[in-house]
N, C-alpha and C positions, 0 to 999 in steps of 0.2 A: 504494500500500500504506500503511496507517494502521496506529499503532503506539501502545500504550498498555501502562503497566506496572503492575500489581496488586498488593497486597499481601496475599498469601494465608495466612491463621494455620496457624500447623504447617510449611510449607512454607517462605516469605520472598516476595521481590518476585520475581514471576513477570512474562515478558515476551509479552504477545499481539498478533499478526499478523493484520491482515485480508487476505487474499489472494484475488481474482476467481479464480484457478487450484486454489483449494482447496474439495473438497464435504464433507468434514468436519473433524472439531475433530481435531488432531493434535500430540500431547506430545512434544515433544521435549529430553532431556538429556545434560548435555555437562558432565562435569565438574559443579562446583555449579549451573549454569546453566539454567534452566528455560524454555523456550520454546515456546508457543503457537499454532499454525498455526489459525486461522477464517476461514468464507465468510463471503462481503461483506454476505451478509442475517443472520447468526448476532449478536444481541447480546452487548457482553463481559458482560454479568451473566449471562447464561446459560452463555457457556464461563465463568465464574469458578463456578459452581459447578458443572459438570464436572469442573476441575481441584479442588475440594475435596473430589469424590468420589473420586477418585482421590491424594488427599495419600497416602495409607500404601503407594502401589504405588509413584510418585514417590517419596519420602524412604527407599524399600529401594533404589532405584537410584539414587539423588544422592549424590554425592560429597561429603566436607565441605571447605566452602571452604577453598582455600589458605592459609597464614600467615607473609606475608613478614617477615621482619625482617633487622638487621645481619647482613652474610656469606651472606645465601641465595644458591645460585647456581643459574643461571636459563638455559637454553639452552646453547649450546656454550662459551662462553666469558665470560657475564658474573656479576657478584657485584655485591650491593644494599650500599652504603653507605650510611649514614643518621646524619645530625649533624643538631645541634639549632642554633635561632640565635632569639634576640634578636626580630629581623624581625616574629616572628607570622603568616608565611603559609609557605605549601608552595612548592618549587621544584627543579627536577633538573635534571638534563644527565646525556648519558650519552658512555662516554670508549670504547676499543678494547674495550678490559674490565672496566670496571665503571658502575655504575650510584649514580650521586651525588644524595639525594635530602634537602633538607634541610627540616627541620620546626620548629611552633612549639616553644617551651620547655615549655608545659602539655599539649602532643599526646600522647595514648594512643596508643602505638603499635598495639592491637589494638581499636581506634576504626574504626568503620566510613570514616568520613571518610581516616583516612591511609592505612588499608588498600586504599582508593580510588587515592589518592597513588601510594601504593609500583605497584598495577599499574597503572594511567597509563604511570610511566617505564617500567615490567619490558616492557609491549606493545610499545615506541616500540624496544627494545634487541632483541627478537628480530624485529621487522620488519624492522630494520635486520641482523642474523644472516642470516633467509633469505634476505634480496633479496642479501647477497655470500656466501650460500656454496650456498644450494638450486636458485638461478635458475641460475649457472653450470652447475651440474651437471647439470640439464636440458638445457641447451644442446648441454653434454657428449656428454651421451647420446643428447641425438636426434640428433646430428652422424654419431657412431660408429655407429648404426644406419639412418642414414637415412629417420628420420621428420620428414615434413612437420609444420610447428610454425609457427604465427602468433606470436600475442602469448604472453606469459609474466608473469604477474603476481601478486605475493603480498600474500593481502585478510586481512583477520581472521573468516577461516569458522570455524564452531564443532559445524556441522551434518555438515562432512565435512571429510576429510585435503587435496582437490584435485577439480577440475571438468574436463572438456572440449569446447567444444561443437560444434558444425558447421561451425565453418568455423575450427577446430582452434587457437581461444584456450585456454591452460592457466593456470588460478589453484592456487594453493597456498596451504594454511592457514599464516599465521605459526607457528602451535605445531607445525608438522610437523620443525621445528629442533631440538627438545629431543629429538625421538625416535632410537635409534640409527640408523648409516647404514647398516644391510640393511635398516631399517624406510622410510627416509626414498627410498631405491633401488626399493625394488617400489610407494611410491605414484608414482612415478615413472613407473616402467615401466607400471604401470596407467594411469595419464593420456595416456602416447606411445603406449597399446596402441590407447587410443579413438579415434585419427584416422586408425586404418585399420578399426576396427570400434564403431559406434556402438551394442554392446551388451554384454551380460554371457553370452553361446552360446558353443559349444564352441568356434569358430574365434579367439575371444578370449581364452578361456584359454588355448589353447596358442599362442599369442604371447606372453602372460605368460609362460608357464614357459618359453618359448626364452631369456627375459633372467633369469628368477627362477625356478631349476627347485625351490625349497625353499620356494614361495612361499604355497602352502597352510601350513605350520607357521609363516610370519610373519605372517600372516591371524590366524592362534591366538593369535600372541605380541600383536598390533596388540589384541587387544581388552582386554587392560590395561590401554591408553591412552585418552583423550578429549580433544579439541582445546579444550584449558584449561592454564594455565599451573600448570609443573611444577616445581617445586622440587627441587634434587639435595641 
């Protein structure tokens, strides 16, 4: 897969996918995030201006990018610190609960660059979030229920909440942290549901609603959200 990023006027830098498994051009958005799905024969100057025919359908559904700064707080338990130093370069670490991220002295804080900065560390803080507090709970729950479960691993998806596949590995979106825990519970239970039914039929659902019987109204509440980093 080859990957190229665009800078599309009206819109910003759009991200395009060449994919053998894709027969058309397909837009995908996440939060501010714009991503580009193309077959392997499709030029990017041809998806780039498909995606410009499409800028005004894009920028009604685009989000506007987040805007970190001192005190945001980010996932279940962290807050963005941000001090200045001397140095002239960027640098962070991040602690139980917070996130320490130190910048030049002449640094714009709403500067593409340290806005860059800020979520570098804000991703590293809630990877580290779901992998100690989402993977156990999977665990959890596929214990309690007795679903068969391989691997368990949390990626930085942006395209969806969690995956499952045949031979019943579960990834989980790092952003699936921020969301609340009925929210964070039915993608769950929808991931443990797929490794007895590798569909979306009626005998899927209602194994959902055996663990999630309110699971349709968090379906409704879930589309408020977008696997993009959220600010409380």
């Amino acid at each position: 897969m080859s990957q190229k990023i665009i800078h599309i006027e009206g819109v910003g830098d759009v991200s395009f996918y060449k994919r053998k498994d894709t027969r058309n051009i397909r837009i995908r958005i996440s939060g501010s995030d714009v991503r580009v799905s193309l077959p392997l024969w499709v030029p990017y100057k041809a998806a780039k201006i498909y995606v410009e025919q499409k800028s005004s359908w894009i920028n009604q559904h685009k989000k506007s990018r987040v805007f970190l700064n001192n005190g945001s707080q980010v996932g279940k338990q962290h807050t963005l610190h941000i001090k200045r130093s001397v140095a002239g370069r960027y640098s962070g670490k991040i602690s139980a609960s917070r996130i320490f991220v130190t910048i030049p002295m002449d640094a714009e804080i709403d500067s593409e660059e340290t806005q860059k900065k800020f979520e570098k560390y804000v991703l590293k803080a809630l990877q580290i979030e779901a992998e100690e507090l989402v993977m156990p709970r999977v665990r959890e729950l596929a214990s309690l229920h007795d679903f068969d479960v391989n691997a368990i691993e949390v990626k930085n998806l942006k395209s969806r909440w969690g995956s499952c596949d045949s031979k019943h590995n579960l990834a989980f979106s790092l952003f699936l942290i921020q969301l609340p825990w009925e929210c964070i519970d039915y993608v769950i239970y929808h991931e443990l549901s797929h490794t007895r039914f590798m569909n979306h039929g009626k005998d899927f659902w209602n194994l959902v609603s055996m663990f999630s019987p309110n699971y349709k109204l968090i379906k409704l509440k879930m589309k408020q959200y977008s696997p993009h980093i959220i600010v409380q």
